[in-house]
Residue frames as qw, qx, qy, qz and C-alpha x, y, z in Angstrom:
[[0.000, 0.890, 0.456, 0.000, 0.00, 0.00, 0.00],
 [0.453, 0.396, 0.045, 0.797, 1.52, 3.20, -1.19],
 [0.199, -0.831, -0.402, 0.328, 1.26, 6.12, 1.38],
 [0.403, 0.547, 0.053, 0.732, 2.31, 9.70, 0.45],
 [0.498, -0.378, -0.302, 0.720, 4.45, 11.30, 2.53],
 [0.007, -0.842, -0.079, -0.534, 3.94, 15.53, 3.76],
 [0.636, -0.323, -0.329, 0.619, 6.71, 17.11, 6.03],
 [0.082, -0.886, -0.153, -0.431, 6.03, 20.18, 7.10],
 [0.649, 0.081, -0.313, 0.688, 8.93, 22.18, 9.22],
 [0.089, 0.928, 0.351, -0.089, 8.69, 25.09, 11.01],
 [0.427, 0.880, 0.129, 0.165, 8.82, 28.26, 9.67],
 [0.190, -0.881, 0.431, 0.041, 12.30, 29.70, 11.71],
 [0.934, 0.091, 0.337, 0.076, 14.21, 26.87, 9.71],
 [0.715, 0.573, 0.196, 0.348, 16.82, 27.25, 7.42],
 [0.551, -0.264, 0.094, 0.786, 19.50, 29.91, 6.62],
 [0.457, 0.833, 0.135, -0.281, 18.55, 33.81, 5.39],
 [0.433, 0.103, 0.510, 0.736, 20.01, 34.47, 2.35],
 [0.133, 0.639, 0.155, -0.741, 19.89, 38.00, 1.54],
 [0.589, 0.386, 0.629, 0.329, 17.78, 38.23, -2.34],
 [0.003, -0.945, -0.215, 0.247, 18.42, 42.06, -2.17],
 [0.687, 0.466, -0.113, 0.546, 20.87, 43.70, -4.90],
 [0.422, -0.357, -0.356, 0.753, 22.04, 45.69, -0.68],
 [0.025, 0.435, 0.132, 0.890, 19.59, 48.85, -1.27],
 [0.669, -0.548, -0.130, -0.485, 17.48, 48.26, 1.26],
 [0.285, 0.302, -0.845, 0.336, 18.60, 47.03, 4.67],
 [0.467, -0.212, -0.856, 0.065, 17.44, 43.92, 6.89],
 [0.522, -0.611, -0.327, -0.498, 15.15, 44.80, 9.41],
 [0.015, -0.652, 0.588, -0.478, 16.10, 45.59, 12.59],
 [0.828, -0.283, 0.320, -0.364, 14.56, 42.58, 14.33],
 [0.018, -0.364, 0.865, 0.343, 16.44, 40.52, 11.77],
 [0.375, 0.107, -0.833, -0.392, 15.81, 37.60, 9.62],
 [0.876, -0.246, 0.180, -0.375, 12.83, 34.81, 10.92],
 [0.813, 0.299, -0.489, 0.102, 15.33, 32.38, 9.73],
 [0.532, -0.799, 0.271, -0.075, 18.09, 31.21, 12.79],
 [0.488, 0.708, -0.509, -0.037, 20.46, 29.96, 10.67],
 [0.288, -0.072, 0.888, -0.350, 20.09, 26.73, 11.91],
 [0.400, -0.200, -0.846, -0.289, 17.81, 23.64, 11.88],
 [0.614, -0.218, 0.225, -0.725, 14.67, 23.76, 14.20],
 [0.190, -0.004, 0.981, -0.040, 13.59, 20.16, 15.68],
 [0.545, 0.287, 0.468, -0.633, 9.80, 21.11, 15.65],
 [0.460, 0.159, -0.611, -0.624, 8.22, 19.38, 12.51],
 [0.735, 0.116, 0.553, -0.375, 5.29, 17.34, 11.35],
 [0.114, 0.158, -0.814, -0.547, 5.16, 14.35, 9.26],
 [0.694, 0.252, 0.271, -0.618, 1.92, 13.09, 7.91],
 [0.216, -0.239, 0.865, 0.384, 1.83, 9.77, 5.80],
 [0.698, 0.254, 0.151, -0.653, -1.53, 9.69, 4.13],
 [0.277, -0.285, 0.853, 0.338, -2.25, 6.08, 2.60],
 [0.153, 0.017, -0.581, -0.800, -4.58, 5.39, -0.05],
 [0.244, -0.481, -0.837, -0.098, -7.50, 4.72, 1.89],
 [0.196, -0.801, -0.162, -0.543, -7.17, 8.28, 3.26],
 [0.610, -0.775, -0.160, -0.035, -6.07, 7.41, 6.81],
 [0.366, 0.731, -0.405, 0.410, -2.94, 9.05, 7.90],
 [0.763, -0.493, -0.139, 0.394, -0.17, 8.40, 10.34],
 [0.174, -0.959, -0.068, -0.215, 1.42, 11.23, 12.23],
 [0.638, -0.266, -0.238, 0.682, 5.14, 11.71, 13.67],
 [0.161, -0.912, -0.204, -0.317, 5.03, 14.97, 15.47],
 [0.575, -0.184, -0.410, 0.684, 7.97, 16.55, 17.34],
 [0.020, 0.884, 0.188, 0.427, 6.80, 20.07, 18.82],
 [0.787, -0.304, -0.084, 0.529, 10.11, 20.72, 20.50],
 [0.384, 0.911, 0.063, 0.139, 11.03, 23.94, 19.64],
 [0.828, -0.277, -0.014, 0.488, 15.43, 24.35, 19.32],
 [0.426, 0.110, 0.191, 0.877, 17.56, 27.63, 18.43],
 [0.183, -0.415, -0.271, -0.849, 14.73, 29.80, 19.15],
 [0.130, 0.363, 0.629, -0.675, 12.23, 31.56, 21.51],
 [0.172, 0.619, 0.742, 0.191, 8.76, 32.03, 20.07],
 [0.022, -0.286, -0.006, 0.958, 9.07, 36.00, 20.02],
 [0.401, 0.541, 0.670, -0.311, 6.15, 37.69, 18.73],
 [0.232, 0.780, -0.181, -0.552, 7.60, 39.71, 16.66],
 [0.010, 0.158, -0.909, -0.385, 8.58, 36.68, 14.45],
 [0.367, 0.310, 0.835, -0.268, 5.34, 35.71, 14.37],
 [0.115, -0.244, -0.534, -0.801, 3.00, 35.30, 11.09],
 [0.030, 0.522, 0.838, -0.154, -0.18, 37.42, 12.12],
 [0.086, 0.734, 0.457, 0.495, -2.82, 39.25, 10.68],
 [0.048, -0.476, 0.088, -0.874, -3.06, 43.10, 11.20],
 [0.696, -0.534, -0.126, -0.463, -6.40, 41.91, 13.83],
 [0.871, -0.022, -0.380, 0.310, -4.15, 39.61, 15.50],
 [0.475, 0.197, -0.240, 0.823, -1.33, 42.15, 16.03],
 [0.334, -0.591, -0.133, -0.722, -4.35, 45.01, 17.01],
 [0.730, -0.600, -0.197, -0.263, -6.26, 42.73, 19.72],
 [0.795, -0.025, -0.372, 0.479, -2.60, 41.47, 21.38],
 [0.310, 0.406, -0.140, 0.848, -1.83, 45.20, 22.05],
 [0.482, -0.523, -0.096, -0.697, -5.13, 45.97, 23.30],
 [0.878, -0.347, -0.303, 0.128, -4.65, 42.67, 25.69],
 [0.638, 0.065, -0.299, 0.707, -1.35, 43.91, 26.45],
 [0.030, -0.378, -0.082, -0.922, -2.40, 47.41, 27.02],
 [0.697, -0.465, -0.162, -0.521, -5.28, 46.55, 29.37],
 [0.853, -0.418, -0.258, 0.176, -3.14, 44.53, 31.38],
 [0.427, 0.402, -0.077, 0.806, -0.87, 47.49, 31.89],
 [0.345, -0.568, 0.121, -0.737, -3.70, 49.54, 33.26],
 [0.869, -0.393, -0.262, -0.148, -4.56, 46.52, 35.52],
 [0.754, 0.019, -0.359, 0.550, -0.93, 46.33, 36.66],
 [0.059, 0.245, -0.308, 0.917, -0.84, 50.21, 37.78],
 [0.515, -0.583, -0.276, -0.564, -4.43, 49.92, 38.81],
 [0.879, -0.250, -0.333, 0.234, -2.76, 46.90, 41.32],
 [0.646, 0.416, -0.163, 0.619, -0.27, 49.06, 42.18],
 [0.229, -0.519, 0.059, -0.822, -1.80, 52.26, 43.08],
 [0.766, -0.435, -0.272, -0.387, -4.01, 49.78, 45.39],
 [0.818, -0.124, -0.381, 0.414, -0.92, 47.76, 47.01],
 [0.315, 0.138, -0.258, 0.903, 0.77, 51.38, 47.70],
 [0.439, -0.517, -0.225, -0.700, -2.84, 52.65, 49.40],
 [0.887, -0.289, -0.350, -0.085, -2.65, 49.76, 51.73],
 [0.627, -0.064, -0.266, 0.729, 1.05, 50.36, 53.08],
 [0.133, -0.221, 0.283, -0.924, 0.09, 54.25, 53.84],
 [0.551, -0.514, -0.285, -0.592, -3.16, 53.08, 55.53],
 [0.927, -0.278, -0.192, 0.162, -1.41, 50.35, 57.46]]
């Protein structure tokens, strides 16, 4: 029974290789690449009856998930801020409250 193989890697894989004739320079965050292999990857064997088998390593190696690597949509990037932002005001809100308590006490 023939199965047909899909390996999917992730994306911070591989080595950058600059495709730029040097007018424009690299972003300051740098490359998503890490010049380097990543462990994380899925294989998927799919076999002609449709049912697949799965090797899955989600190990991530040479990297920290940063967010700024991260592929996401303009809404994505919006609501994070607004999360991030709102837990800001919660942190000073906590604050103001913790430093209310020590002059009362």
């Amino acid at each position: 029974m023939k199965k047909t193989p899909h390996h999917f890697v992730c994306y911070r894989s591989g080595f950058y290789v600059s495709k730029d004739k040097g007018l424009r320079h690299l972003k300051t965050q740098g490359s998503n690449k890490i010049d380097g292999n990543c462990s994380a990857e899925i294989k998927v064997f799919v076999s002609e009856t449709g049912a697949c088998n799965i090797k899955f390593c989600k190990t991530h190696l040479g990297h920290r998930n940063d967010i700024g690597h991260l592929s996401l949509t303009e809404f994505e990037r919006r609501h994070i801020a607004k999360k991030l932002h709102q837990k800001y005001h919660l942190m000073k809100y906590l604050t103001k409250l913790e430093i209310l308590s020590l002059i009362q006490n």
